[in-house]
MARTORSE-630056 format. One record per residue (C-alpha): residue number from 1; chain; x, y, z. Coordinates in nm, 4 decimals. Each point is the difference from the previous one (the first is absolute). Example, Ala and Ser with C-alpha at 12.3 -4.5 7.8 and 13.67 -1.06 7.14 Angstrom:
<fimars>
   seq   mol         c1         c2         c3
     1     A     1.2300    -0.4500     0.7800
     2     A     0.1370     0.3440    -0.0660
</fimars>
This chain:
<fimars>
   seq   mol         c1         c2         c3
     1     A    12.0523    -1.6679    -0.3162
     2     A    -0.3554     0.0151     0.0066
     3     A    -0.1756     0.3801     0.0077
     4     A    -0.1289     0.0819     0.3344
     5     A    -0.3426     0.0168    -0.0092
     6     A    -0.2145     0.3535    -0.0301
     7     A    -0.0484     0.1879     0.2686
     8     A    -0.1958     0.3384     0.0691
     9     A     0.1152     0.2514     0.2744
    10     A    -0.2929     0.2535    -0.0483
    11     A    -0.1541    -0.1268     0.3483
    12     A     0.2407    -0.1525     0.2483
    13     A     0.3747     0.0335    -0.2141
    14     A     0.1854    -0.2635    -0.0591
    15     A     0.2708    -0.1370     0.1425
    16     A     0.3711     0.1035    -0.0134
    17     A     0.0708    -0.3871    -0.0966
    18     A    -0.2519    -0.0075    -0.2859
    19     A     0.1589     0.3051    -0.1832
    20     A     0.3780    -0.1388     0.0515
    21     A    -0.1441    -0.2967    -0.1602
    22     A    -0.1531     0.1512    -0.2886
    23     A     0.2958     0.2461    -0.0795
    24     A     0.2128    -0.3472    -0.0011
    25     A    -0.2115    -0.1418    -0.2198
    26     A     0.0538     0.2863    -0.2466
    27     A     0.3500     0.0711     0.0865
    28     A     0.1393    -0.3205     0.1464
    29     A     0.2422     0.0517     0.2672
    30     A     0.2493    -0.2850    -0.1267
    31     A     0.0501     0.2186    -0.3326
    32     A     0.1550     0.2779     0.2383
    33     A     0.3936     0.0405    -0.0097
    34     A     0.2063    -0.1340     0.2828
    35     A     0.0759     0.2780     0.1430
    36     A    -0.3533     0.1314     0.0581
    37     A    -0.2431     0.0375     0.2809
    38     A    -0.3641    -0.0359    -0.1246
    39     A    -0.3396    -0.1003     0.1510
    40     A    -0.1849     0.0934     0.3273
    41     A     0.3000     0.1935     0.1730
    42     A    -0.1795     0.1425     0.2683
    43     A    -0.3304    -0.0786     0.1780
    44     A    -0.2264    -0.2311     0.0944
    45     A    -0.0870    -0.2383    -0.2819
    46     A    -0.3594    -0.0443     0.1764
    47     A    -0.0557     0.3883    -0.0087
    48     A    -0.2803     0.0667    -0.2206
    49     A    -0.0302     0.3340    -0.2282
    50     A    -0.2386     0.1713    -0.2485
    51     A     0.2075     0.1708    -0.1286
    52     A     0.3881     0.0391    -0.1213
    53     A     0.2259     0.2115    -0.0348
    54     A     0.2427     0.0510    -0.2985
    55     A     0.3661     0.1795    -0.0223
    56     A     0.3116    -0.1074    -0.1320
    57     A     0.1575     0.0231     0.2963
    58     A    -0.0919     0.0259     0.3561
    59     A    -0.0467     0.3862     0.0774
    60     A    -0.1668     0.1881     0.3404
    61     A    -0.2317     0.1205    -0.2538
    62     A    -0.1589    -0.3576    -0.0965
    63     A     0.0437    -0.0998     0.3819
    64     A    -0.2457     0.3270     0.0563
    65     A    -0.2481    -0.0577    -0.2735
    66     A    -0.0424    -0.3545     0.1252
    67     A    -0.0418     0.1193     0.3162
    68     A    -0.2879     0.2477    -0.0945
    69     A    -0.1672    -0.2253    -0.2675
    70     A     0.0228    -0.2941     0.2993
    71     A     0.1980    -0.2187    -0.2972
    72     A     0.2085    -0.2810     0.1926
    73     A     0.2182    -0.0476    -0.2738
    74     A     0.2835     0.1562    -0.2566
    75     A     0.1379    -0.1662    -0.2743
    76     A     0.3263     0.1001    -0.1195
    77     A     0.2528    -0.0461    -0.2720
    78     A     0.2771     0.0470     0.1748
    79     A     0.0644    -0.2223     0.3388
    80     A    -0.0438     0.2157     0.2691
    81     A     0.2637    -0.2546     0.1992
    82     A     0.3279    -0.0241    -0.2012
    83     A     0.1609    -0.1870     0.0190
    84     A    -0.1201    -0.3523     0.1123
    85     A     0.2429    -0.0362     0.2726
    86     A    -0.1035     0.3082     0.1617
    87     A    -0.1627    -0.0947     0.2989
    88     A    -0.2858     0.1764     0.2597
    89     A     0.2849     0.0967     0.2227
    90     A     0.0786     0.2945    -0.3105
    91     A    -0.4325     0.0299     0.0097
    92     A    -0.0088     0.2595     0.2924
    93     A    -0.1285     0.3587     0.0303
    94     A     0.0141     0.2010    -0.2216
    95     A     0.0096    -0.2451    -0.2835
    96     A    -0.2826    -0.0003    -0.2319
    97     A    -0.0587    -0.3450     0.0362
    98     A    -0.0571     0.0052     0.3799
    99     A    -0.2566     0.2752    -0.0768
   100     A    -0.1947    -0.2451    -0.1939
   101     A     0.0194    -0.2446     0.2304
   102     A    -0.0995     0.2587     0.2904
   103     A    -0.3089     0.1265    -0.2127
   104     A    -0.1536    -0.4089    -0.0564
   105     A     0.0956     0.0630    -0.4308
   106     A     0.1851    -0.2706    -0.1386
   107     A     0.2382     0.0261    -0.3165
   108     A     0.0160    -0.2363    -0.3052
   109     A     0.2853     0.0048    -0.2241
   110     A     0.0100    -0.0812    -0.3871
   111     A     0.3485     0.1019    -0.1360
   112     A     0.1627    -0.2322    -0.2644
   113     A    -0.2529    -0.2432    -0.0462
   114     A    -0.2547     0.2571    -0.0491
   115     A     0.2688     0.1193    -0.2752
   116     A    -0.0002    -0.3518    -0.1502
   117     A    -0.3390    -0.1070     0.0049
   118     A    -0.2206     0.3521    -0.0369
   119     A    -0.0334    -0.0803    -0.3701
   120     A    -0.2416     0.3153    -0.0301
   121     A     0.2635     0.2190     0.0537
   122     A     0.1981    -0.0280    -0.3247
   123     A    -0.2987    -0.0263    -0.2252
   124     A    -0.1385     0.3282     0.1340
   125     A     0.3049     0.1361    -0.0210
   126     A     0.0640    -0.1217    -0.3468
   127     A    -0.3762     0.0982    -0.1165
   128     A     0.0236     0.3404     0.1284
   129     A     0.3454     0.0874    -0.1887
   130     A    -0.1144    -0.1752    -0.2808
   131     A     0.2250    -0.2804     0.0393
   132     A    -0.0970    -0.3631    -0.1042
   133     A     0.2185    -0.2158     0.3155
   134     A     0.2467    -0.2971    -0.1651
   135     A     0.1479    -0.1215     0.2911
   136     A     0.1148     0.0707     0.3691
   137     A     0.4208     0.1051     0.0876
   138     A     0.1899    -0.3107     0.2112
   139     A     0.2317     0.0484     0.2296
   140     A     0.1006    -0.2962     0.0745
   141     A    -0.1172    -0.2239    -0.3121
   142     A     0.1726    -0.3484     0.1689
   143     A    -0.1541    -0.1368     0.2586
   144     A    -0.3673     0.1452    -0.0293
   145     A    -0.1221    -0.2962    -0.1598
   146     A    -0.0864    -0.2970     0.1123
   147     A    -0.1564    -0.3532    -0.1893
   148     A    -0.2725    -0.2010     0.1458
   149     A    -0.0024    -0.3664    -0.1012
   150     A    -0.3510    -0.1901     0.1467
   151     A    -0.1265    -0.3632    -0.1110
   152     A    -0.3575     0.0246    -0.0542
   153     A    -0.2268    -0.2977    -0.0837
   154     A    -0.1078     0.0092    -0.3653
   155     A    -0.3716     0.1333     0.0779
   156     A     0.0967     0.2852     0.1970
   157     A     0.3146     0.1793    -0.2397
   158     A    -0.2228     0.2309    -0.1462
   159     A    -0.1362     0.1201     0.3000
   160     A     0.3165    -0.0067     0.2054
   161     A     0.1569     0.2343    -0.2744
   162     A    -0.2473     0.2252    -0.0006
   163     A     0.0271     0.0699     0.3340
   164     A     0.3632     0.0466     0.0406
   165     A    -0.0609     0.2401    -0.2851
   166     A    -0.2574     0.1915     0.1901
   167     A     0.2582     0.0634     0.3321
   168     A     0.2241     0.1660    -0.2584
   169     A     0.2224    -0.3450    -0.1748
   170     A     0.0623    -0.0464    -0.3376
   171     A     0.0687     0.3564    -0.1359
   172     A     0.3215     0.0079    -0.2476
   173     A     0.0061     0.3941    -0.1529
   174     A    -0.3678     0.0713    -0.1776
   175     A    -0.0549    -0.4052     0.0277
   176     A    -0.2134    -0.1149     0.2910
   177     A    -0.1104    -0.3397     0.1201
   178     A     0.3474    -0.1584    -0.1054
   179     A     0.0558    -0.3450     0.0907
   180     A     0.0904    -0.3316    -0.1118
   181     A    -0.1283    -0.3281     0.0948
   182     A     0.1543    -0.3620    -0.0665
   183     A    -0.1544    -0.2985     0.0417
   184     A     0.0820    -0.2618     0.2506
   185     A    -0.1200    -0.2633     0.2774
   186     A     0.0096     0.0648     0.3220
   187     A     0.0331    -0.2773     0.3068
   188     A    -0.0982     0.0402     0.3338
   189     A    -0.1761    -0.1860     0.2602
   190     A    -0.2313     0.1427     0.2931
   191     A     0.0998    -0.1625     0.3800
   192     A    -0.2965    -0.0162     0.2820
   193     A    -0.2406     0.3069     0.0284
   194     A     0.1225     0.1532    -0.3256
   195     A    -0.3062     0.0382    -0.2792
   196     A     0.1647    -0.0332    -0.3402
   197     A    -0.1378     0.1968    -0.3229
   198     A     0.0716    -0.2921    -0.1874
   199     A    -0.0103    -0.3596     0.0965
   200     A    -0.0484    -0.1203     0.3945
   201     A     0.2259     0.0243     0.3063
   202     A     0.2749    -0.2786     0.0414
   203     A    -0.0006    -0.0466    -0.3585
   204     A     0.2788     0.0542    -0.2345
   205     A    -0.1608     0.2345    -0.2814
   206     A     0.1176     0.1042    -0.3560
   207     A    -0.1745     0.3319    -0.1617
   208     A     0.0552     0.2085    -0.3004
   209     A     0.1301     0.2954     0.1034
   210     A     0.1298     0.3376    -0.1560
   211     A     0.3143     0.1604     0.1115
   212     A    -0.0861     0.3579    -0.0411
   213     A     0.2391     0.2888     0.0016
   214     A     0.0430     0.3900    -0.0069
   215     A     0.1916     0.2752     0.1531
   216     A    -0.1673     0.2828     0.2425
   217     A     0.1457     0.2951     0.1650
   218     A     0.1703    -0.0675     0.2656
   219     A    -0.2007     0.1564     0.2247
   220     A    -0.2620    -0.1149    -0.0533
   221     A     0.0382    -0.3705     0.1066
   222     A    -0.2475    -0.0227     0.2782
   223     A    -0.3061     0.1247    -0.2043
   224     A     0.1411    -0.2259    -0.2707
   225     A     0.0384    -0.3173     0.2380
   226     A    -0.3583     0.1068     0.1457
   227     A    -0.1695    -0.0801    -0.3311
   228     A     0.1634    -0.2839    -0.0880
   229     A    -0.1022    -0.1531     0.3362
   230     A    -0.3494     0.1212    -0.0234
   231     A    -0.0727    -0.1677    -0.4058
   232     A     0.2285    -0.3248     0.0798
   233     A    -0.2209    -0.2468     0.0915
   234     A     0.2560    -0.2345     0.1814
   235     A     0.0703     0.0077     0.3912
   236     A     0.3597     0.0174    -0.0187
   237     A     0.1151     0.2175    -0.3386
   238     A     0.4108    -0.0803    -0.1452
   239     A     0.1333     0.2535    -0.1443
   240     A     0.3088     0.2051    -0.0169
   241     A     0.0948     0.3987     0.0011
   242     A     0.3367     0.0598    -0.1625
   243     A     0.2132     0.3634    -0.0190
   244     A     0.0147     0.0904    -0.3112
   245     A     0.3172     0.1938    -0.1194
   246     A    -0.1314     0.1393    -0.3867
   247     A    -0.1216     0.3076     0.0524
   248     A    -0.3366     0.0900    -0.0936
   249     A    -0.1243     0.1737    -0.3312
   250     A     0.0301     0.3674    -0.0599
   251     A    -0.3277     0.0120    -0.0903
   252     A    -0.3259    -0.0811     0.1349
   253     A    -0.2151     0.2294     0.2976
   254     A     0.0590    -0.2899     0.2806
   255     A    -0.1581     0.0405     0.2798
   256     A     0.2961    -0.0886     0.3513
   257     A     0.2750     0.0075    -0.2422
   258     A     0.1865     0.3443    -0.0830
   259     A    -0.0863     0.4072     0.0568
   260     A    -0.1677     0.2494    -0.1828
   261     A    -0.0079    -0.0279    -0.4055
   262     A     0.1325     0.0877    -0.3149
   263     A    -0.1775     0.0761    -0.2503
   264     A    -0.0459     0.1885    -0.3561
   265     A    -0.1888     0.2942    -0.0279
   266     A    -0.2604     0.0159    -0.2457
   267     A     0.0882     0.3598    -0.1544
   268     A     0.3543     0.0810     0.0599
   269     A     0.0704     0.3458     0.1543
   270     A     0.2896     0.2063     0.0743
   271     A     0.1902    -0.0049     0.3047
   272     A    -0.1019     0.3062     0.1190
   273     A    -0.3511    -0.0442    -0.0762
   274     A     0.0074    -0.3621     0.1432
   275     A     0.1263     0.1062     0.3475
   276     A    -0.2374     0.2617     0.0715
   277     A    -0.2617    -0.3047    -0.1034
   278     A     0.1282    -0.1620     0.2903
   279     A     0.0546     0.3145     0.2563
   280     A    -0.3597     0.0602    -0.0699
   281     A    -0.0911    -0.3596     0.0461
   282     A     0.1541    -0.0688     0.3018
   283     A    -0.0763     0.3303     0.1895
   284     A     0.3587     0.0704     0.0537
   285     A     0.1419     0.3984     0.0170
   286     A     0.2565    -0.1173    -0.2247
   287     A     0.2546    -0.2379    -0.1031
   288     A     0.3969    -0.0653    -0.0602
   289     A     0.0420    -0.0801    -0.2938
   290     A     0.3496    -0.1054    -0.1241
   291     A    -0.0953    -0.0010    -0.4061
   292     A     0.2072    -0.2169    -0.2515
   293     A    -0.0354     0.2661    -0.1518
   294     A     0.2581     0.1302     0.1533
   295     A     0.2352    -0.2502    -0.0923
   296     A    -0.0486     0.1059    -0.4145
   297     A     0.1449     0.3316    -0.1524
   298     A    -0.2047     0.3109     0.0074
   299     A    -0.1966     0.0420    -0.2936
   300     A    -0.1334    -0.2919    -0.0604
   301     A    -0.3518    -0.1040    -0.0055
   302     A    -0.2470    -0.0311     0.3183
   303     A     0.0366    -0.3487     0.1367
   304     A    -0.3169    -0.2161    -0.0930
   305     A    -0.1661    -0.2188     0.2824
   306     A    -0.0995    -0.3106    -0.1665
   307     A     0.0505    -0.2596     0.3017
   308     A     0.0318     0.0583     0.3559
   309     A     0.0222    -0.1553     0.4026
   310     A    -0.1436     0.0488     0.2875
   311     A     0.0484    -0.0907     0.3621
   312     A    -0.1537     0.1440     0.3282
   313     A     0.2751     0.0555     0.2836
   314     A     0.3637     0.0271    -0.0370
   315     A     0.0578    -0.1530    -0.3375
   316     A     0.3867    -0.0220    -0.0173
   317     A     0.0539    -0.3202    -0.0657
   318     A    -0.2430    -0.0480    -0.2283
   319     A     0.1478     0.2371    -0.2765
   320     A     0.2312    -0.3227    -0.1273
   321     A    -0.3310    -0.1922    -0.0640
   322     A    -0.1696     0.3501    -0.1980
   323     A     0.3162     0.0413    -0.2057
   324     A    -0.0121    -0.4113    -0.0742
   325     A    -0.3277     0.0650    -0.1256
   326     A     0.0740     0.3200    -0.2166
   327     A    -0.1940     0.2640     0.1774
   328     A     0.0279     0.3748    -0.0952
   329     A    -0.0856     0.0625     0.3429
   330     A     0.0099    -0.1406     0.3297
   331     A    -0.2476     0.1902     0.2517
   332     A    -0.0029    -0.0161     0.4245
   333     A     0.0299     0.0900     0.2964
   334     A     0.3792     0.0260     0.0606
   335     A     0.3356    -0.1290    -0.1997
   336     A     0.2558     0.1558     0.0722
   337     A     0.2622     0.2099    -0.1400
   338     A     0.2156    -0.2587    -0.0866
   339     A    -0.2607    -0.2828    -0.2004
   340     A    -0.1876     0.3642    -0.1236
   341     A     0.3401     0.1175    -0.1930
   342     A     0.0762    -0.4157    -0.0727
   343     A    -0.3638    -0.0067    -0.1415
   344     A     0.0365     0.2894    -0.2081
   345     A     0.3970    -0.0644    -0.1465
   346     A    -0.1738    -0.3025    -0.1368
   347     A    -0.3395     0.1569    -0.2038
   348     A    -0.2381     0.0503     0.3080
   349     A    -0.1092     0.2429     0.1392
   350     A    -0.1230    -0.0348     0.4177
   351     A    -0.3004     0.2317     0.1375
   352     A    -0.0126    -0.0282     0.3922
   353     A    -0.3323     0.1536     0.1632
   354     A     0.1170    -0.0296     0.3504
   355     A    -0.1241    -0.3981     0.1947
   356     A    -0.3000     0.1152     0.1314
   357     A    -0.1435     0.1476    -0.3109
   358     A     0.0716    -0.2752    -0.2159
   359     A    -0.1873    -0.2536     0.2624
   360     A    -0.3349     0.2475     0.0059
   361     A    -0.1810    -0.3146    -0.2145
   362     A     0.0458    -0.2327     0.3388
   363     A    -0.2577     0.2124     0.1689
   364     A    -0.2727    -0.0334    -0.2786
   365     A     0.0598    -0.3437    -0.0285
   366     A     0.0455    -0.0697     0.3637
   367     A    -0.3052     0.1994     0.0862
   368     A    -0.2413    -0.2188    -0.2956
   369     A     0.1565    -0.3043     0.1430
   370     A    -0.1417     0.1273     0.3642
   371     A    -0.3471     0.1190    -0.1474
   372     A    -0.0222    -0.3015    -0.1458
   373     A    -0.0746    -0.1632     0.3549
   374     A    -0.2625     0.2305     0.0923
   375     A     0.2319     0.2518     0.1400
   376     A     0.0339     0.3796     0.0008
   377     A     0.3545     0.1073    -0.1147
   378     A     0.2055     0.3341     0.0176
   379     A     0.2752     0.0421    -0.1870
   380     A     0.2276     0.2489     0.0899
   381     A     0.2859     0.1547    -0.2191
   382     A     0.1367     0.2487     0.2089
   383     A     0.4191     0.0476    -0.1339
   384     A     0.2903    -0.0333     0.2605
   385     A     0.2336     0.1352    -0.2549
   386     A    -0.0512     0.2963    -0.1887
   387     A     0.1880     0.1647    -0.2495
   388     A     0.0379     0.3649     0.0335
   389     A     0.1045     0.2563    -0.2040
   390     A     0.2211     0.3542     0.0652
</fimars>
């Protein structure tokens, strides 16, 4: 898909259609999960804005501030309509949603694919522990490939590769640019009105072709089929998109394919030392923390932190993929009694900062993302959870 171009809202804003666009081009909506709702959810996408609001979910408090700032628009992590079968019929007074709609601000969701794609979020995460990132945790690991096989004319493999490299094909672990390319000769033959690469209309032609192949995530097809169309110099392109069933490779930071990281730190540090690292880091008034500790017989040495995992949200079933990959420790949002006590019976131990806190890195990266098309962004962080003490 090619990048929307520049914009600059300092005068007259920008349109609501222009910033969907570039989010999607960042975070492409196709790399969401099924079950998501993300995009333009409410508004106008002709209003324009200078300015943007930014919360992880939709609150009265970021509906007020983009009221008073005069901001037509608040992007959220979470959708604020969940979900997508819920119609406007549930959208009535005194939903927050209608209040949006009532007030002329419109809401943009960026949940899963934001999650996939926001590659800046597990390397500042991983810098600011002192982690250096390996890999990203799989749910699913079948099915979240797929291989793209294109005939390309001799002349133009090179560049036809490295484009499908540049929309995010070809990466296998730490390799990038993967492909392979056999030789062949390709027949075709152009009918009335049709202007040929090679040869002339009505005539049977024979050309040395490539057939070039490589795997993508799978959700990124469309920015994937975008540049082959736009560096294949023929009218009418063959190729071929297949499922494919191998999973991917544990390691490798791929952009559309997997969540958070794992990672090893660069100094290991004890357990307790290491979580209040990550308290700190993430802003959060504490943590549940079910240590593997635990598990061992009192007495014995502090646990050392050599490799951990992180993912923003409700990581549950992700602890299969950081015990696959040897962590120490599996950090997020939420887990769950259950996968926390399976996690640590089986060496790891599971912090869990609450959702909200571990997703604070969406609004810094959401917000730069904004700012970087000229508008003014907010980010707000205000907690609706809280824990308490006695």
């Amino acid at each position: 898909m090619k990048k929307p171009p520049a914009k600059n809202a300092k005068l007259t804003g920008i349109t609501l259609r222009e910033i969907r666009d570039e989010i999607a081009y960042l975070a492409p909506e196709a790399t969401a999960e099924h079950w998501d709702n993300v995009g333009l959810l409410v508004g106008d996408p002709e209003w324009r804005t200078q300015g943007v609001v930014v919360s992880i979910d939709l609150t009265p408090e970021s509906i007020q501030v983009a009221r008073r700032k005069g901001y037509r628009l608040i992007v959220n992590h979470h959708p604020c309509i969940f979900p997508k079968s819920r119609g406007l019929s549930k959208i009535t007074p005194p939903s927050l949603v209608f209040e949006a709609l009532q007030s002329g601000i419109g809401v943009i969701s960026c949940h899963t694919n934001f999650d996939r794609c926001a590659l800046e979020v597990p390397y500042a995460v991983a810098s600011l522990l002192g982690a250096t990132p390996l890999g990203r945790l799989v749910e699913e690991p079948s099915g979240s490939l797929k291989k793209l096989v294109a005939f390309v004319p001799q002349s133009h493999t090179d560049e036809v590769h490295a484009a499908l490299s540049g929309a995010g094909a070809g990466q296998v672990g730490r390799y990038d640019e993967c492909a392979f390319a056999a030789p062949g000769e390709g027949r075709f033959r152009g009918t009335e009105g049709t202007h040929p690469f090679l040869g002339k209309a009505g005539e049977q032609e024979r050309a040395a072709e490539d057939r070039l192949e490589t795997i993508f995530p799978a959700g990124l097809e469309a920015e994937v089929l975008q540049a082959l169309r736009d560096s294949h110099p023929y009218e009418e392109i063959a190729y071929d998109i297949y499922a494919v069933e191998q999973g991917p490779s544990p390691e490798g930071v791929i952009r559309g394919l997997g969540y958070g990281f794992y990672g090893d730190l660069k100094k290991p540090l004890q357990e307790a030392g290491f979580v209040k690292k990550v308290i700190g880091l993430f802003e959060a008034s504490g943590a549940l923390v079910t240590s593997a500790q635990g598990q061992a017989q009192r007495g014995t040495r502090a646990r050392q932190i050599k490799r951990m995992a992180f993912v923003a949200g409700k990581g549950s079933s992700f602890v299969g993929a950081a015990l696959k990959a040897h962590c120490d420790v599996f950090v997020t949002g939420e887990a769950g009694y259950h996968d926390a006590l399976r996690a640590a019976r089986a060496g790891m131990t599971v912090v869990e900062l609450g959702h909200r806190e571990s997703e604070r890195f969406f609004l810094s990266t959401m917000a730069a993302w904004t700012e970087g098309l000229g508008l003014k962004a907010v980010e707000l962080n205000s907690p609706q959870q809280v824990i308490t003490s006695k």
